[in-house]
N, C-alpha and C positions, 0 to 999 in steps of 0.2 A: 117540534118533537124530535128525539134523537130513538133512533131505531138499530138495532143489531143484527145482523147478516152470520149467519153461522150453520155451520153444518153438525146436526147432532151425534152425538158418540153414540155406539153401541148401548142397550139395554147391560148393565151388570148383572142382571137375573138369567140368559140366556148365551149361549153361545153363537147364534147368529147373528147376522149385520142386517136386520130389516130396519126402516126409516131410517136409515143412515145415507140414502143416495139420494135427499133430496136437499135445499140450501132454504134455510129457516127466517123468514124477516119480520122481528118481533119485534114491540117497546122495550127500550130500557125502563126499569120501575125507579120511579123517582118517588114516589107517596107512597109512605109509611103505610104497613099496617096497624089497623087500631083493633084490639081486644071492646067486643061486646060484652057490657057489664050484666046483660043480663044472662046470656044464652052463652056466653063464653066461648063465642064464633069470632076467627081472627074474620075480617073484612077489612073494606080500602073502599076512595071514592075513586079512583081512577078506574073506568073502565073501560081504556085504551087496553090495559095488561091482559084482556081476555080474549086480543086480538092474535094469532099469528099467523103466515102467509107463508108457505110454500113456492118453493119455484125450482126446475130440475136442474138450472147453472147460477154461476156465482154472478155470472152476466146479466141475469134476466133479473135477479134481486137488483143488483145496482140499478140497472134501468128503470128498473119502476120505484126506488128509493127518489133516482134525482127527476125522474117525472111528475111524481107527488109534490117532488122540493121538501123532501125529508132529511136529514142531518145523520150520515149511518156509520157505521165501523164494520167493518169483516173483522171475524175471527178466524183464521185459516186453521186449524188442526194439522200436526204433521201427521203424514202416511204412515199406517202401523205396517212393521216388518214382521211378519212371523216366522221364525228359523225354521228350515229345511229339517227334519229329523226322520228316520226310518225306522219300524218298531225294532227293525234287527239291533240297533246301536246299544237298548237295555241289557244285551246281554252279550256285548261284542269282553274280548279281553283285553287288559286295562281300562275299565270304564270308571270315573272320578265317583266315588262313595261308592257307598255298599250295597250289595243287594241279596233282602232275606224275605223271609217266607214268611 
């Protein structure tokens, strides 16, 4: 089984970074979903994919990836930058576009 290692992004519904400081080690899904003909519920037989494991380093995922003798990939994520800004600057003079009421 091949497993993936990654650290989850932010929520896009909120502006904070909760579950984002921990490192994710989950199946890759190989088995299709199949549509239920009667209930029109998607399902799947694999039920490895409702597995996934937490761990607080990238190290500790590795470790217990090759101690199982699991087959794994990291996904590193680059570090977000957020610009320095001061509320003063929306109204300094010369500021690039307009500002109206």
């Amino acid at each position: 089984m091949i497993v993936r290692i990654y650290k989850p992004a932010k929520s896009a519904m909120q502006s904070g970074k909760g579950n984002t400081h921990e490192w994710v080690l989950e199946p890759d899904t190989a088995c299709a979903v199949t549509v239920d003909p009667l209930m029109g519920w998607s399902g799947s037989g694999n039920t490895q994919a409702q597995v996934t494991l937490t761990f607080p380093t990238k190290e500790d995922a590795i470790r217990y990836a090759e101690g199982a003798g699991l087959a794994y990939s990291v996904h590193e994520t680059p570090p977000h930058k957020s610009p320095r800004r001061s509320y003063a600057d929306n109204f300094k003079f010369g500021r690039i576009g307009s500002w109206t009421h």
